[in-house]
N, C-alpha and C positions, 0 to 999 in steps of 0.2 A: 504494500500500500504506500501511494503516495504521502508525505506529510510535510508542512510546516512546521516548526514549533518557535513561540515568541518567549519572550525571558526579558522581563526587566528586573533586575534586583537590589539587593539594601543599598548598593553604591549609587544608583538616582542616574546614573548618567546618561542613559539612553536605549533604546529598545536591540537587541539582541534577534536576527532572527534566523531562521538554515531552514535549507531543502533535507532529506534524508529519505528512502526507502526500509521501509521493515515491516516485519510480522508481528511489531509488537513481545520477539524472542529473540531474530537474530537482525544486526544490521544487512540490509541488502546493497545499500548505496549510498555515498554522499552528493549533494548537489550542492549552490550557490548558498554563501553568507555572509551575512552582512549585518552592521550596527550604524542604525540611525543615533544618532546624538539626539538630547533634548536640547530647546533653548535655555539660554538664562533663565527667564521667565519658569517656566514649565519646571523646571528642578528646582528652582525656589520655592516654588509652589507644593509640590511633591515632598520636598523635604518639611514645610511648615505642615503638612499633613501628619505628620510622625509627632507631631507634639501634641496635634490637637487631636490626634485617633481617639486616644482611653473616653472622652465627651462629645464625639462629635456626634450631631445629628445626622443619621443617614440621608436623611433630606435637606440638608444647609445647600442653600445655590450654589456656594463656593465649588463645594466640593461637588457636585454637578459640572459645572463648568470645567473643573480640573479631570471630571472623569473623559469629557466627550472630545479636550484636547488630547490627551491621554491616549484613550482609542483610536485618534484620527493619527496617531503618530504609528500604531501598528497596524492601520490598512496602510498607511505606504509602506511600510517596512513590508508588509504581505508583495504589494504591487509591486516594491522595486526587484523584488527574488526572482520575479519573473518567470516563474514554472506553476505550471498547473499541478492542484495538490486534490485529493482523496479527504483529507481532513488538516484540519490546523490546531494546535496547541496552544492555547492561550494563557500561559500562567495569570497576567495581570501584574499590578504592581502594588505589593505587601503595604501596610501603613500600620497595622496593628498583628503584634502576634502574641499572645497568653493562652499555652493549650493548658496548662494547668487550672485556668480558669475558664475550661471549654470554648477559648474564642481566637479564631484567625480571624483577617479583613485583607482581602485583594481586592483591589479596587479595576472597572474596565468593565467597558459594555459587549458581554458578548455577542447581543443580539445585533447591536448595530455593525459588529465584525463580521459575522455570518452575515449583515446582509450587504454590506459594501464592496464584499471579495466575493458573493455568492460561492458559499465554500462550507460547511459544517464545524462550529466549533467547537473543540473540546475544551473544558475552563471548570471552576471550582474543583482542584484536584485535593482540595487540602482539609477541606469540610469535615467528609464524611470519616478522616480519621481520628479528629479531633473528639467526633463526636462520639467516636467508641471507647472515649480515651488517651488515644495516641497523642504523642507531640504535633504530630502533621507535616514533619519536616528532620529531615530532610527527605526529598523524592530522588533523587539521584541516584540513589545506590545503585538500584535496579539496571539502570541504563551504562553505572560505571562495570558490575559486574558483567553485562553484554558485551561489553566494548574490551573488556580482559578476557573475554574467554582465551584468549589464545599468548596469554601472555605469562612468564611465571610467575606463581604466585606462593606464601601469601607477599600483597601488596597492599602501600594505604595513597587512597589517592585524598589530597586539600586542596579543597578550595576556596581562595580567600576572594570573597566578595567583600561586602559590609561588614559581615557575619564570616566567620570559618568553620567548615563543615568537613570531617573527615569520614572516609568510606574504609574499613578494610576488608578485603578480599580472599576468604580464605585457600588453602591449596585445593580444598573440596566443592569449592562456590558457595563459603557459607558468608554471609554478611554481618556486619556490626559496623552502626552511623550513628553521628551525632556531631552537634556543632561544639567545636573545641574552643570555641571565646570570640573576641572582638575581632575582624577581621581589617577590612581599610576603614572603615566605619567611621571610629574616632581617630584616626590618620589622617581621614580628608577633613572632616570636622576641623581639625587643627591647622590643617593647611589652609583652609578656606580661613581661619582666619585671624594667619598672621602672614599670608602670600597674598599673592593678586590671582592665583590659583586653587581650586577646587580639588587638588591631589597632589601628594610629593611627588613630582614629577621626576620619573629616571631617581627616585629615592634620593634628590640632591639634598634634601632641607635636614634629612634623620642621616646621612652621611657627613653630615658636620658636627652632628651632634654626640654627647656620650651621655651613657644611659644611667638616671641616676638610680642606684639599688636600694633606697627603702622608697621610692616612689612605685617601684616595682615590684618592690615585696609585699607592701599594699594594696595594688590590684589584682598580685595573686595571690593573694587570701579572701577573693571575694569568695562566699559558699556554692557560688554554680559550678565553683572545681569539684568539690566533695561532693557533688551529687552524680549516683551512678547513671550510666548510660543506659538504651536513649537517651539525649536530655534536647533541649533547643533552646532558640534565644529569638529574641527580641532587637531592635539592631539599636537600641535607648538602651537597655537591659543595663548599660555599666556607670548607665547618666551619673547618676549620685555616687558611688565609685570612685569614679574617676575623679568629682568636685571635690570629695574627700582624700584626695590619694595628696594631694599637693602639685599635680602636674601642672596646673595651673600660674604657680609660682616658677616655674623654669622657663629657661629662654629658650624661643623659637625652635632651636637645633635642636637641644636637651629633650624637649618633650618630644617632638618627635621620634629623638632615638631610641626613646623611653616607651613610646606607645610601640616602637615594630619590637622592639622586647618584648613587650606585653604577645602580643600577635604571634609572635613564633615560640614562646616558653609556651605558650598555655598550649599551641600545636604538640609541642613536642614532650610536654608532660600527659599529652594526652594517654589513656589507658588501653593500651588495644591486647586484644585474646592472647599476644605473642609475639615475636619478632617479624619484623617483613622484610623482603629482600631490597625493596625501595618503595623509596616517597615516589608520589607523580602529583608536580603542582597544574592546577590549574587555577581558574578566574583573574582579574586583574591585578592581584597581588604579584605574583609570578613577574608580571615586568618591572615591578620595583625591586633594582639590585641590592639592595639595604636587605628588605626582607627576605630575599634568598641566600643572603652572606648569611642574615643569622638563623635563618634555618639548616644551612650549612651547621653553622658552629655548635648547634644544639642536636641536633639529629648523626646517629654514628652507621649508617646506610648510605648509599647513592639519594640523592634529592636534584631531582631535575624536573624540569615544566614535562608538560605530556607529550608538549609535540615529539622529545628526544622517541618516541614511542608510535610518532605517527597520528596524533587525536591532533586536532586544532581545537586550544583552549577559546580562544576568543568565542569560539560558536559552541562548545557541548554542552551547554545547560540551556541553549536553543533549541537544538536536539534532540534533547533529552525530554523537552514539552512534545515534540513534535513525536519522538518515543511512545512518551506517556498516552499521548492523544489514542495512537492504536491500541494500545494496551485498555483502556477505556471503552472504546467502541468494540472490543472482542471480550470485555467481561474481564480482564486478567487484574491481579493483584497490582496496584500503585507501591504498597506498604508491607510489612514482616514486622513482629516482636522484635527484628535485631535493628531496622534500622532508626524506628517515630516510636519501639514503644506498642504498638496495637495487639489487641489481645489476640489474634489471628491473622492470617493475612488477608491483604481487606483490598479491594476495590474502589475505585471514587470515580470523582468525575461526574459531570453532567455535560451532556451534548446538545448545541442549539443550531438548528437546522436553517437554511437562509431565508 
């Protein structure tokens, strides 16, 4: 089956989308991908959304208005792919996530996508696990153990978004996921602003900096470490944390080199069933060379982006919706006890037709 899948996530930056062929089991093919940028406007908007989620009225015009730009920004990303698709994967764009209090929020009109691409699409992947329970997050796994089948394992693939999320792989295809702490999150937060940029760019600003160790000791004692796995987060989760840590009183460089500290200890303290033969980085951490030094210096395996492997990270968790979307329209599991937590493996999704 033909598929699209779209992916905007905790970094706000802009929609994510890929062609791919699958059964929903094995990959058949990749096609075209690509990432639409937001504007200023639109990720400022996006981001003030994250504050105002935990009160917002589903019906405030604002966030209407935010949804139907929003949307309008993944029919082009749809139109510009340029290949006719079977179904499209619509994750949406997160603004709220507490599954311990039974509640995700993606925001994104499916109806209006389905009918601008006249195209079917697959969208709320994350609902029905929360509702059994589950964390709801992460859906990746599934799609990263697909994309290993043929590689040695065990392996842990990360990926730093906003949020960081690790997958490991076992030698038998068994899985265990869960997000390992702050990802670029409070990185760009910091960047934005003490730069005239939204991201350490090429990790110049935390490559000047040195990392101060009780501001660091304090954010890693927050208790989402000592909670076992499943676990997930919230891409705010470390707001007060962090006001608390004192990073706030460090210079420009300092915090910075202070928060990819954060970012890579809490990966590498991560708890996984046993040894792996290697890391496989993806999402837009990975080009920051700060973060990859010190996931280098923390981790005692190979740590390399995926592509060294052949995946293109820029697109797999486009992919991966565009994955999911099949897996949905054939009934097949999204979720497992190892990767959100669910007490069986569960299914989700809803499909809206054009």
């Amino acid at each position: 089956m033909r598929a699209i899948g779209l992916m905007s996530g905790t970094s706000l930056d802009g929609v994510d989308a890929a062609w791919l062929e699958t059964d929903g089991e094995r990959i058949g093919g990749f096609g075209p991908a690509l990432t639409l940028p937001y504007d200023a406007i639109l990720r400022a908007d996006l981001r003030r959304l994250l504050d105002l989620a935990p009160t917002l009225d589903p019906a405030d015009p604002f966030l209407a208005d935010v949804i139907a730009r929003l949307t309008q920004r993944h029919v082009e990303a749809v139109r510009a792919i340029g290949r006719p698709a079977d179904i499209i994967g619509f994750h949406g764009q997160t603004i709220l996530h507490q599954p311990q209090q039974r509640r995700t929020w993606q925001i994104g009109d499916a109806a209006m996508l389905a009918r601008e691409t006249a195209t079917p699409v697959a969208h709320d992947f994350r609902s029905a696990d929360v509702a059994a329970g589950g964390e709801g997050a992460p859906l990746v796994p599934v799609y990263h153990a697909a994309l290993a089948q043929d590689l040695e394992r065990p392996l842990a693939v990360l990926n730093i978004g906003g949020v960081a999320n690790v997958t490991w792989v076992g030698a038998h295809g068994g899985l265990l996921a869960f997000d390992t702490g702050p990802g670029n999150g409070p990185l760009d937060d910091w960047a934005a602003r003490h730069t005239n940029q939204g991201v350490d760019q090429d990790g110049a600003l935390s490559a000047e900096g040195q990392v101060d160790a009780a501001v660091l000791a304090r954010l890693l004692a927050h208790p989402y470490f000592a909670r076992p796995a499943p676990k997930s987060l919230d891409r705010l989760d470390f707001g007060r944390a962090l006001a608390a840590s004192g990073v706030d009183g460090l210079s420009p460089a300092d915090g910075a080199a202070t928060l990819v500290a954060f970012t890579a200890q809490a990966a590498a303290s991560a708890l996984l069933p046993g040894p792996v033969r290697r890391w496989l980085v993806t999402g837009g951490g990975r080009h920051n060379p700060t973060i990859m030094a010190a996931l280098h210096k923390r981790l005692h395996v190979p740590v390399e982006p995926v592509e060294a492997v052949g995946w293109d990270g820029d697109a797999l968790e486009a992919q991966c919706f565009g994955f999911l979307a099949v897996r949905v329209r054939a009934g097949l599991p999204l979720s497992y006890p190892g990767t959100t937590g669910a007490p069986r493996a569960l299914p989700g999704g809803v499909i809206v037709a054009p």
